[in-house]
N, C-alpha and C positions, 0 to 999 in steps of 0.2 A: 723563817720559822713562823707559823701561824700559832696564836696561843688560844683558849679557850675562850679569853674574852672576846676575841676578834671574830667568832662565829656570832650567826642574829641569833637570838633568843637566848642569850647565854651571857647574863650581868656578872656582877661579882660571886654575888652569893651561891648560885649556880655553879658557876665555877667552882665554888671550892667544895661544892656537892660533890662535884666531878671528882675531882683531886681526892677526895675523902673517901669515893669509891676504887678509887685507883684505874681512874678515867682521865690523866692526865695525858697519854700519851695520843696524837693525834687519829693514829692508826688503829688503835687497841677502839679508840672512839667510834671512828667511821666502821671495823668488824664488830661493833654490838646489834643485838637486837632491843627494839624501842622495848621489849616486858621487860628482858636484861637489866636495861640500862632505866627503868622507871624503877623497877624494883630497888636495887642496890641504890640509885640515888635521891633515892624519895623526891621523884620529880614526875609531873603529869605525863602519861603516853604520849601526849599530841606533842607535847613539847620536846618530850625525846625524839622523837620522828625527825622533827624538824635539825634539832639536833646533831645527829647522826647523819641526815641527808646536807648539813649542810660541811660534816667532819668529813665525807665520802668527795664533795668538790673540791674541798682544799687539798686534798690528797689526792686530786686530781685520779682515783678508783676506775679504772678503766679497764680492756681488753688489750694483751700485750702478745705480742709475736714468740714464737718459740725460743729464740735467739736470745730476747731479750732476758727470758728465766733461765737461760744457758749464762750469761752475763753475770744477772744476780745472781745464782749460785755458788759464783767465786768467793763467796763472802762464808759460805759455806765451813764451819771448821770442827776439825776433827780432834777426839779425843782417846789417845793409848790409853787401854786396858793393862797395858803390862806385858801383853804375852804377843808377840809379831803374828803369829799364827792366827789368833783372836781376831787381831785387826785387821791382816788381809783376809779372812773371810765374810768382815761384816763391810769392805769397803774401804778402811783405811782409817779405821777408830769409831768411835760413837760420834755420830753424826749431828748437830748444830740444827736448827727446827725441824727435826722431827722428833719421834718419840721410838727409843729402845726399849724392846722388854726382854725380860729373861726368866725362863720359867724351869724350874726344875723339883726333884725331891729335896728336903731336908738333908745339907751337906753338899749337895751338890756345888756350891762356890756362889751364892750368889750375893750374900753379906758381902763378902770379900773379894767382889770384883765393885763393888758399890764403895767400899773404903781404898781400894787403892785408885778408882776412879776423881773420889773425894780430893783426892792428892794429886794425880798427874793434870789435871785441870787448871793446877793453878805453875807447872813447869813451862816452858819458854813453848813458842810452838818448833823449834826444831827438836825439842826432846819431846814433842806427843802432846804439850800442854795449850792451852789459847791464855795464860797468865790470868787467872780470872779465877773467882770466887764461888761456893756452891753450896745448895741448900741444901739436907739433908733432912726428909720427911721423916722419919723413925715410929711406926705403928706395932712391930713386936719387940721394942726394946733391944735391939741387936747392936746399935750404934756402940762401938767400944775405943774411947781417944786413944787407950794404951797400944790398940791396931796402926791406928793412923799415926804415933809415935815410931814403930816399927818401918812401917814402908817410909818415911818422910827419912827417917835416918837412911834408908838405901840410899835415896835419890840427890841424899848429902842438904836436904832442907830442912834450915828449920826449924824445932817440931811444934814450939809456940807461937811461931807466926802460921804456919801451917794450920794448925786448931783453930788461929784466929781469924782463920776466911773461910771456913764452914761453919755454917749455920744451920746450926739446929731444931729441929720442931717434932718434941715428940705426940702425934697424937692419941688421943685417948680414946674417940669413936671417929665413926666416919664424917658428921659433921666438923667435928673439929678439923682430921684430915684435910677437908673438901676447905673450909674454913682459909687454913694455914696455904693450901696451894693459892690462893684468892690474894693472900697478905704478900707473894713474895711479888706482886705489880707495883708495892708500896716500896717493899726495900730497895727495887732495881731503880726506882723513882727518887729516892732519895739522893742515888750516886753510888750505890753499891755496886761493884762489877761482877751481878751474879752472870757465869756462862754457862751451868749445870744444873738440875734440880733432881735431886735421887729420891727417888719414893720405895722405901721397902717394908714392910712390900704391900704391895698395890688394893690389896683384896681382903686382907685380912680383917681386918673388919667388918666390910661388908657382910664378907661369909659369914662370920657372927650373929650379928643380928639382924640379918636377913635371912629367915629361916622359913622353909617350904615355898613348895609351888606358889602358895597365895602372894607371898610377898617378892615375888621373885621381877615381878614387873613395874616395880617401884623402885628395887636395887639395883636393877640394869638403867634406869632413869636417871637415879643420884648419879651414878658410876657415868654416864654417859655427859653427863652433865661437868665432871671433875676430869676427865679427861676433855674436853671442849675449851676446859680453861686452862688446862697445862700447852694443850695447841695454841692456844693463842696467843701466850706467852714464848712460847719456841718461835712462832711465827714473827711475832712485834719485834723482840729483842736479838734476836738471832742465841737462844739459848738451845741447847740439849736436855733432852727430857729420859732421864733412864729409869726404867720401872722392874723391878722383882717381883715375881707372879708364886705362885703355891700351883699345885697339881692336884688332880685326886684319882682316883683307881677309877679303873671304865672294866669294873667284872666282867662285861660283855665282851670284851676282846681277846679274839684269839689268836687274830693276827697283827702285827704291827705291835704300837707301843702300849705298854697296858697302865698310864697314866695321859691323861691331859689338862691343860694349863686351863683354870677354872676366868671364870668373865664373860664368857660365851661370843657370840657375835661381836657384839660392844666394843669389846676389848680387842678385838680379833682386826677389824675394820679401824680401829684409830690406831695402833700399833703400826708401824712403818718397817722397823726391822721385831723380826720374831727368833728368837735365841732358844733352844731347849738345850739346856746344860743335863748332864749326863754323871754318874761317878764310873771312874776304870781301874784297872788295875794298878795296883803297887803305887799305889795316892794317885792315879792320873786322874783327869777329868777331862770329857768331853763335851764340845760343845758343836750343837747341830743348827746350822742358819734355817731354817723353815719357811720363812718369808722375808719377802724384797720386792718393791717396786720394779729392781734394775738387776738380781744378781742372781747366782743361780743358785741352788740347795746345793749343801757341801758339809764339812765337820772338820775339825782340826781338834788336837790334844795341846793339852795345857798342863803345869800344875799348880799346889798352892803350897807355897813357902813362908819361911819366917819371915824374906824379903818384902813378901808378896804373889800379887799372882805372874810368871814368869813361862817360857816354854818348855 
């Protein structure tokens, strides 16, 4: 293991720049950029350059064979939703670095695959879980433990150790948001075994106070910026990143669907798997895969229980 002191240009003091920015990990180091990483560690460009160019050799940063990201992939790990249907259409559970969204109307189920997520994340992996701990973003106050009391009693766990490996962060604007994604490089650094990060939902503030055209090229910026750091975190750690989107009406549509999932490109392009959750009849809920690197478009029915979400 190479440590921070053992790069040139990089004494004590520096070091614990590093560390303080939550530049401890070797890798998280070598993917910054020198504004990046001068910024957050109050340290010269020229020195970050060097920096970073010399966090990219020890990590020996290089071009690798197809085979060999077929290999690493195995590390890969999957997380039940709850409902079998859900997870053979998104691949076999929410997926480990990359980024889930799921976008639908109000009711649609998206709190609620974000709490019972909360929960199976931390079950064995032969029951759907990787044993592991998760962050819980919370921007429209939807977070409710007496939820996560309910499915934790299904799954026979629990329900105060359960509570006590989600972590919570409610934000208040989108800085803080952006902020609090920033802090969880700190917690996994300390020894905490986050393997989730739930953002619900993803936009809600932005939408807020980013209002009209004029500003709209400034909040596709922050936003682009907060998703670059939830990647890189999925990426370094091998975490999942699942994120809840809002919708808004497209009056101009006659044909197809007459909402779509607000973020625009940004969000479109960093999103790996894309979810439009749906409501059906007699409590059912639908949910339609939209996007996939690897799978094809499809839907499958689900509902939401006292249990949880189930098929």
């Amino acid at each position: 293991m190479v440590e921070l002191e053992d790069l040139p240009s990089v004494g004590e003091k520096t070091a614990q720049k590093l560390r303080d920015a939550g530049f401890a990990d070797m890798m998280r180091l070598a993917t910054a950029t020198a504004k990046e990483l001068a910024v957050k560690a109050e340290i010269g460009e020229g020195v970050a350059e060097k920096v970073i160019e010399a966090a990219r050799k020890a990590e020996k940063i290089d071009f690798e064979t197809a085979f060999d990201v077929m290999e690493r992939r195995k590390d890969v790990g999957r997380i039940s939703t709850g409902s079998t249907a859900v997870d053979e259409l998104i691949g076999g559970g929410i997926e480990t670095q990359s980024i889930t969204e799921v976008f639908g109307e109000f009711g649609s189920g998206k709190s609620q695959i974000s709490h019972e997520l909360a929960v199976t994340i931390q079950l064995p992996e032969d029951k759907g879980g990787l044993e592991g701990e998760c962050v819980f973003i919370d921007t429209e106050n939807t977070f409710r433990p007496e939820r996560i009391e309910q499915i934790s009693n299904y799954f026979e766990l629990d329900h105060e150790e359960t509570l006590n490996k989600i972590h919570i962060a409610r934000a208040f604007n989108s800085s803080h948001q952006i902020l609090m994604a920033e802090k969880v490089n700190e917690l996994i650094q300390s020894g905490t075994n986050i393997r989730l990060i739930i953002v619900d939902s993803l936009m809600a503030h932005f939408r807020a106070e980013y209002i009209g055209r004029e500003s709209l090229a400034t909040r596709q910026q922050k936003l682009n910026q907060h998703l670059h750091t939830l990647q890189n975190i999925a990426t370094t750690y091998n975490v999942a990143i699942f994120l809840t989107n809002q919708v808004q009406a497209r009056p101009d549509a006659f044909f197809g669907s007459p909402t779509k999932a607000i973020g625009g490109h940004v969000l479109g392009h960093a999103s790996t798997y894309r979810v439009w959750l749906k409501k059906g009849l007699a409590g059912k809920r639908i949910a339609r895969l939209v996007d996939s690197p690897h799978l094809p478009e499809g839907e499958c029915v689900f509902k939401i229980t006292s249990d949880g979400v189930v098929d």
